[in-house]
MIKOL-628917 format. One record per residue (C-alpha): residue number from 1; residue in one letter; x, y, z. Coordinates in steps of 0.001 Angstrom, whole numbers. Example, Ala and Ser with C-alpha at 12.3 -4.5 7.8 and 13.67 -1.06 7.14 Angstrom:
1, A, 12300, -4500, 7800
2, S, 13670, -1060, 7140
//
This chain:
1, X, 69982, 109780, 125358
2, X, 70934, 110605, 121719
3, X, 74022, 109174, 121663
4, X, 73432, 105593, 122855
5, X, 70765, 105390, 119781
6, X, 73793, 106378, 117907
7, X, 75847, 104210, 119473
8, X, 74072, 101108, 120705
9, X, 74493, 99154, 117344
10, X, 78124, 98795, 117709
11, X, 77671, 96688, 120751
12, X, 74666, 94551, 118968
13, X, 77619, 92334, 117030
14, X, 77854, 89739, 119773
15, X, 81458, 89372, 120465
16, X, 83975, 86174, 121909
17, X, 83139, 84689, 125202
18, X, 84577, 82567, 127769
19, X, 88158, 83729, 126909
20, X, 90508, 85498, 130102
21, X, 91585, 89077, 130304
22, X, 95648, 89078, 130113
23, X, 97051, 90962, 133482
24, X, 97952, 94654, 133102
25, X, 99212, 96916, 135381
26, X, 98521, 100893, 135036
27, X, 98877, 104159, 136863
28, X, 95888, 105996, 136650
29, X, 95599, 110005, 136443
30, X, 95990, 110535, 140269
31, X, 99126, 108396, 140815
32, X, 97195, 105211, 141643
33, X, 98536, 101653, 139871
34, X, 96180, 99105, 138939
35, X, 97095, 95650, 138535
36, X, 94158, 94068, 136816
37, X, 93880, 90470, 138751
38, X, 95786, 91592, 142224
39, X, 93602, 95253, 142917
40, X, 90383, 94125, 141439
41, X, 89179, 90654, 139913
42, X, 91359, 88615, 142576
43, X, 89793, 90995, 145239
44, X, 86435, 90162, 143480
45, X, 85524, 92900, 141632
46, X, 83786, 93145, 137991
47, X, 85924, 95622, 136068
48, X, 84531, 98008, 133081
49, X, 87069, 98815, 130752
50, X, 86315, 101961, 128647
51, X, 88222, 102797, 125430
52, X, 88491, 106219, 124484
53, X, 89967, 109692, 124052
54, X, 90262, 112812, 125573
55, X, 89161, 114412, 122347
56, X, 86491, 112004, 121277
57, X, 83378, 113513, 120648
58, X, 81517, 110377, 121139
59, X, 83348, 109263, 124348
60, X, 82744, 112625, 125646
61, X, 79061, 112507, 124869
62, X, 79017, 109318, 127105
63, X, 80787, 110494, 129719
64, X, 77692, 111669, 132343
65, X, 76063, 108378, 131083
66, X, 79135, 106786, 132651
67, X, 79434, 108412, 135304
68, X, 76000, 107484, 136198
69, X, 76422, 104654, 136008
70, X, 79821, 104008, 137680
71, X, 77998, 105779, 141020
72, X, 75110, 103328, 140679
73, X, 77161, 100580, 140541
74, X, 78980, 101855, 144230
75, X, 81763, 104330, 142366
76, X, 84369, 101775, 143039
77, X, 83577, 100905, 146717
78, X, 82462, 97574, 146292
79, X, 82218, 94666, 143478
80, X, 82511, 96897, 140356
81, X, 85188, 98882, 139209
82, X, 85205, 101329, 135970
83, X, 88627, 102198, 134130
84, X, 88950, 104178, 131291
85, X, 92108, 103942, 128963
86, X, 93211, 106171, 126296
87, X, 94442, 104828, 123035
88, X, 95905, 107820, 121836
89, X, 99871, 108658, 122129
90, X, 98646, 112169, 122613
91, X, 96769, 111559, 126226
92, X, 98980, 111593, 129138
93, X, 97463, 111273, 132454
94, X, 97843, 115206, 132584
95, X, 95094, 115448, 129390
96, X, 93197, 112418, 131329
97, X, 92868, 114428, 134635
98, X, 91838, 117700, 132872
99, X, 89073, 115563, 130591
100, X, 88026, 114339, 134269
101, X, 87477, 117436, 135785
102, X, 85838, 118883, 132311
103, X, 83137, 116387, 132051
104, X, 82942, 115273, 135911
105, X, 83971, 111793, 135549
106, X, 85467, 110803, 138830
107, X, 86521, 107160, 138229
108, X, 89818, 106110, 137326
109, X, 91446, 107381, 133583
110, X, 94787, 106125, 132027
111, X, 96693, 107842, 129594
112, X, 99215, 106498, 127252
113, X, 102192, 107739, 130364
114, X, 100498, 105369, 132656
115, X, 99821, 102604, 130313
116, X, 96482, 103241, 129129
117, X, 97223, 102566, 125340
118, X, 99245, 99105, 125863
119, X, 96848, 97542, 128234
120, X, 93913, 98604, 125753
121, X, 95327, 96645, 122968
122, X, 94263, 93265, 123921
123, X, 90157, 95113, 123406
124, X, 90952, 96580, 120245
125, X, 92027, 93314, 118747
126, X, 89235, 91364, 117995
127, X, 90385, 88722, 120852
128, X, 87088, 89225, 122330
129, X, 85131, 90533, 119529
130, X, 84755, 93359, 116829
131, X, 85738, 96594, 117492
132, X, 84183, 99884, 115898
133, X, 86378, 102881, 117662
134, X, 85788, 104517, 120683
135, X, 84307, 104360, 123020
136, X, 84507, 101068, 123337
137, X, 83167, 99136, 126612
138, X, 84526, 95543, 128191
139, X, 82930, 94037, 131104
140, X, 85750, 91593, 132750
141, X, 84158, 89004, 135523
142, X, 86402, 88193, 138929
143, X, 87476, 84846, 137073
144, X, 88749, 86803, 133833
145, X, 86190, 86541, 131420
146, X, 85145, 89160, 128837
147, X, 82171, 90262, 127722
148, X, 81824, 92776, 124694
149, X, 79549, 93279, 121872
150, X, 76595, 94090, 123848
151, X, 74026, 96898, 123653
152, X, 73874, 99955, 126040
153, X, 70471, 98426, 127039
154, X, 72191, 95421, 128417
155, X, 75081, 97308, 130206
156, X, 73651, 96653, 134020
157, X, 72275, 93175, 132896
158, X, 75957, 92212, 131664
159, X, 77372, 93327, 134956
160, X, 74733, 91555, 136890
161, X, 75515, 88435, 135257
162, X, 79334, 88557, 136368
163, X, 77844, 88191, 140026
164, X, 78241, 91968, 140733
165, X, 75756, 93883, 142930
166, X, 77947, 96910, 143441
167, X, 76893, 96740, 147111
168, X, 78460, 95965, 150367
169, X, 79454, 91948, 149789
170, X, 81882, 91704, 152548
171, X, 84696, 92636, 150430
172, X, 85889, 95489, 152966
173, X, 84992, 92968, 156063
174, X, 87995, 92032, 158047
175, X, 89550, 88852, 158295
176, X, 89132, 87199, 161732
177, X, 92731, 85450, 162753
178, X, 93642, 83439, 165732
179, X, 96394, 81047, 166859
180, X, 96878, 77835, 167118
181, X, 100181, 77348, 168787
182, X, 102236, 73551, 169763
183, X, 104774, 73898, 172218
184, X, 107775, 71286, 171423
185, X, 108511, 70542, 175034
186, X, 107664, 69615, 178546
187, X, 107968, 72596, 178663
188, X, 106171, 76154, 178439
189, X, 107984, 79555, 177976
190, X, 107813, 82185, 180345
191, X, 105992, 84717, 178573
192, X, 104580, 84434, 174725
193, X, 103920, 87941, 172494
194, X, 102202, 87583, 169130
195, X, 103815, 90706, 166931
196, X, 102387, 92047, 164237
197, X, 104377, 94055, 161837
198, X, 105751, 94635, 158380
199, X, 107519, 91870, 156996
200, X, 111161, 93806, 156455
201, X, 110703, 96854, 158693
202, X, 110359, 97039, 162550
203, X, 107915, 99490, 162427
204, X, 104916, 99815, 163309
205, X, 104723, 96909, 165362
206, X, 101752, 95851, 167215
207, X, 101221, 93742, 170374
208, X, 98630, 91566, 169410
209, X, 97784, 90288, 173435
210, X, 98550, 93444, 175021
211, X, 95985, 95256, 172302
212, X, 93201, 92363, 172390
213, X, 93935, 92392, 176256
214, X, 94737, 88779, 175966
215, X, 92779, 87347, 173313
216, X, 94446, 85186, 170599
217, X, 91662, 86160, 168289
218, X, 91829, 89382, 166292
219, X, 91019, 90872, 163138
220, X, 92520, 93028, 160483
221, X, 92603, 95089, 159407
222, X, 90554, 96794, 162061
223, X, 90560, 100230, 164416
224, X, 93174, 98246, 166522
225, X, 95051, 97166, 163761
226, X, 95306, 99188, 161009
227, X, 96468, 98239, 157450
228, X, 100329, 98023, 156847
229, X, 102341, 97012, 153587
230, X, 103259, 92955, 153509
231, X, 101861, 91991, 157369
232, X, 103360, 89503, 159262
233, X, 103421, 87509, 162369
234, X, 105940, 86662, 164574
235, X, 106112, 85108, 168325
236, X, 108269, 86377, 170598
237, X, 108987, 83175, 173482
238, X, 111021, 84149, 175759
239, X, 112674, 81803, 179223
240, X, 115286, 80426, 181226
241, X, 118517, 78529, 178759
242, X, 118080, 75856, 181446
243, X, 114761, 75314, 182058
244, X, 114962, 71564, 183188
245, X, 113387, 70400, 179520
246, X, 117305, 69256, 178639
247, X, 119297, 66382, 179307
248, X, 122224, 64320, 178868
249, X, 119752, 62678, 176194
250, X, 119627, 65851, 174166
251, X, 123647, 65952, 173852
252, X, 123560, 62027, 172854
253, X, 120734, 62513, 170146
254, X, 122793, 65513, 169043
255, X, 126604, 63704, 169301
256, X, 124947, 60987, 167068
257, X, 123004, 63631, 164105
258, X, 126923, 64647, 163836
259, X, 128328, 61458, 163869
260, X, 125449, 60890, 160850
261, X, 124749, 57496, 163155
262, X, 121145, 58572, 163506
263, X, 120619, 62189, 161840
264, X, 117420, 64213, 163139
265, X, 114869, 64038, 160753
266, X, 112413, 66717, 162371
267, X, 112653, 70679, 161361
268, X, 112233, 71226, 164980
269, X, 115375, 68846, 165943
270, X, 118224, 70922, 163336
271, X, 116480, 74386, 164780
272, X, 116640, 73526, 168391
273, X, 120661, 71901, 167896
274, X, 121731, 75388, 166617
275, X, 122449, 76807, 169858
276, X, 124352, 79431, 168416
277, X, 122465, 80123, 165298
278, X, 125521, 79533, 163092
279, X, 122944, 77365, 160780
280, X, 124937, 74438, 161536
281, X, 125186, 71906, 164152
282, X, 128321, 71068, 165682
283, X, 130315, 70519, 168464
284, X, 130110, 74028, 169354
285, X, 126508, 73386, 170396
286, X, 127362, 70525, 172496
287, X, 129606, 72310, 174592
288, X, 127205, 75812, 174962
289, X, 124158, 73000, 175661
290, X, 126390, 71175, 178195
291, X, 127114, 74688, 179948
292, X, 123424, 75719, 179907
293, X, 122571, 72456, 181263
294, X, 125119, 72640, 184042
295, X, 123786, 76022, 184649
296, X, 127280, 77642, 184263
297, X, 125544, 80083, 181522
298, X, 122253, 81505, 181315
299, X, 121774, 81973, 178530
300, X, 122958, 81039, 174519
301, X, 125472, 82388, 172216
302, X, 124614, 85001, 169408
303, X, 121904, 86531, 171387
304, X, 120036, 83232, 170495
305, X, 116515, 83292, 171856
306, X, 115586, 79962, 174375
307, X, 112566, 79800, 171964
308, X, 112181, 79930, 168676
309, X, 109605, 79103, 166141
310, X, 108545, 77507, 163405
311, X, 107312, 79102, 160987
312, X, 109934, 82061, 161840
313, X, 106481, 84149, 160885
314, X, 103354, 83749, 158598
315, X, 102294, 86666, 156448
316, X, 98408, 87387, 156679
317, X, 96728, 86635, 153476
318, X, 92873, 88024, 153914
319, X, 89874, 86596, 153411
320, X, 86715, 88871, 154516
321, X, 84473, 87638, 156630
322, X, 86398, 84524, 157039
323, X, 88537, 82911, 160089
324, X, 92288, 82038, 159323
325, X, 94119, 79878, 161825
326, X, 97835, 80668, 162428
327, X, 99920, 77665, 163747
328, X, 102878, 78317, 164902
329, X, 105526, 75122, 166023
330, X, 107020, 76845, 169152
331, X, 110493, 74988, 170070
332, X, 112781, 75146, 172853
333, X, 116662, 75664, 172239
334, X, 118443, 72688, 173108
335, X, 115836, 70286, 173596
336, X, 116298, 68141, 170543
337, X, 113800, 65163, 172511
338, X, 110676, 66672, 172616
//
């Protein structure tokens, strides 16, 4: 192709290595934000920055050469991502997606609305090496370094060398999770429920046993578990108030953590003395445990669960192809012994 004769020399000049990409987040011409380290090299992806214009003769020239390119590489699917930003004031996404549809470039374009001219700064520079006009093309590797100043020759080889394939590595695999759960009693509750939902909503909420059909093993996101904004997991213990786990010996340990004679020093101790979830410990619990003990309530103040558990709930952090334990502490309400 004519133009990367034309071109190619402006990427001969070798350019500054070993330095990190700042962060940048961007909404591209369909509505879609990209944060540079969180959507792509955290999620480890190579990233190809293009510099250019909607009205560049040059970039435009490149464009099915790019294009090419970005669908050889997997088009975004897998380990290589393509953006192009705009460093012109007078590209808004609205130019961007009509340049798109002109030339037939389907991978993602910024305009100077969605942030395209402030994140391309950092490339124009000279941070990273010399640059000509556009287009312009950085390569940034999954830990942050850039590469520029190379020849359109050596456009797949740089990518290559980041680690990229721009196959199927696993990236879109689930991540296998499964529980690990210590009951702080003699103990066990009557029936145990592992929820998974979002972290501040109530829906959708899945029931991780009744789905798996009892297995504490799952993965996600999966057909049985789609993908929902900040997952969690909570368990859901539920039993009697008096279950025979408490004693007289739970009301001394907890008369004496109030008398500071011999405080609790275990997380599970202060969350099983709250028996009415005041976030204190007082002798309000001591009389509500010596009823439940007695048997002359059945159950706890406040709606206060006989279980609880510690962590209250773990958000899922992914790792493809990988197995995550979740350990959960699971403690029974008014046994401060153990």
């Amino acid at each position: 192709m004519r133009i990367l004769t034309v071109l190619s020399f402006l990427f001969i000049i070798s350019g500054a290595f070993g330095q990190q990409a700042p962060d940048f987040t961007v909404t591209d011409s369909d509505g879609v934000v990209h944060e540079l380290y969180k959507d792509h090299l955290d999620k480890g992806q190579t990233v190809v920055i293009k510099l250019f214009f909607t009205t560049c003769p040059p970039c435009i020239q490149l464009a099915p050469w790019m294009e090419e390119k970005y669908q050889a590489w997997g088009a975004g699917q897998y380990d290589v991502e393509f953006i192009e930003l705009s460093t012109q004031n007078f590209d808004s996404n609205a130019d961007v997606a009509n340049y798109k549809i002109q030339y037939g470039v389907t991978f993602p374009g910024v305009g100077f609305d969605g942030g395209g001219k402030d994140a391309g700064l950092i490339y124009k520079s000279g941070t990273f090496g010399p640059y000509y006009g556009t287009p312009t093309l950085a390569i940034i590797a999954p830990d942050g370094t850039v590469h520029m100043g190379f020849s359109y020759d050596d456009f797949d080889e740089v990518i290559a060398s980041t680690g990229a394939t721009g196959m199927d590595n696993g990236m879109d695999d689930p991540t296998s999770f499964s529980f690990n759960v210590d009951t702080k009693s003699n103990t066990s509750p009557e029936e145990i429920k592992y929820i998974l939902k979002p972290a501040n909503a109530d829906f959708p909420t899945y029931d991780i046993l009744e789905i798996t059909g009892g297995s504490t093993t799952f993965e996600y996101p999966s057909d049985d578990f789609p993908e929902i904004e900040n997952p969690v997991i909570i368990v859901e213990a539920s039993g009697a108030a008096a279950d025979g786990s408490m004693s007289g010996v739970d009301l001394l340990k907890i008369r004496k953590h109030i008398l500071e004679l011999d405080p609790f020093t275990e997380p599970y101790q202060f969350l099983a003395a709250d028996v009415n979830s005041d976030d204190k410990i007082s002798a309000v619990d001591l009389l509500n445990l010596t009823k439940a003990i007695l048997e002359l309530i059945d159950e706890f103040p406040n709606d206060t669960p006989s279980w609880k558990s510690i962590p209250a709930q773990i958000e899922l952090t992914e790792d493809p192809g990988q197995i995550i334990e979740l350990e959960f502490q699971l403690v029974k309400i008014g046994n401060v012994n153990g």
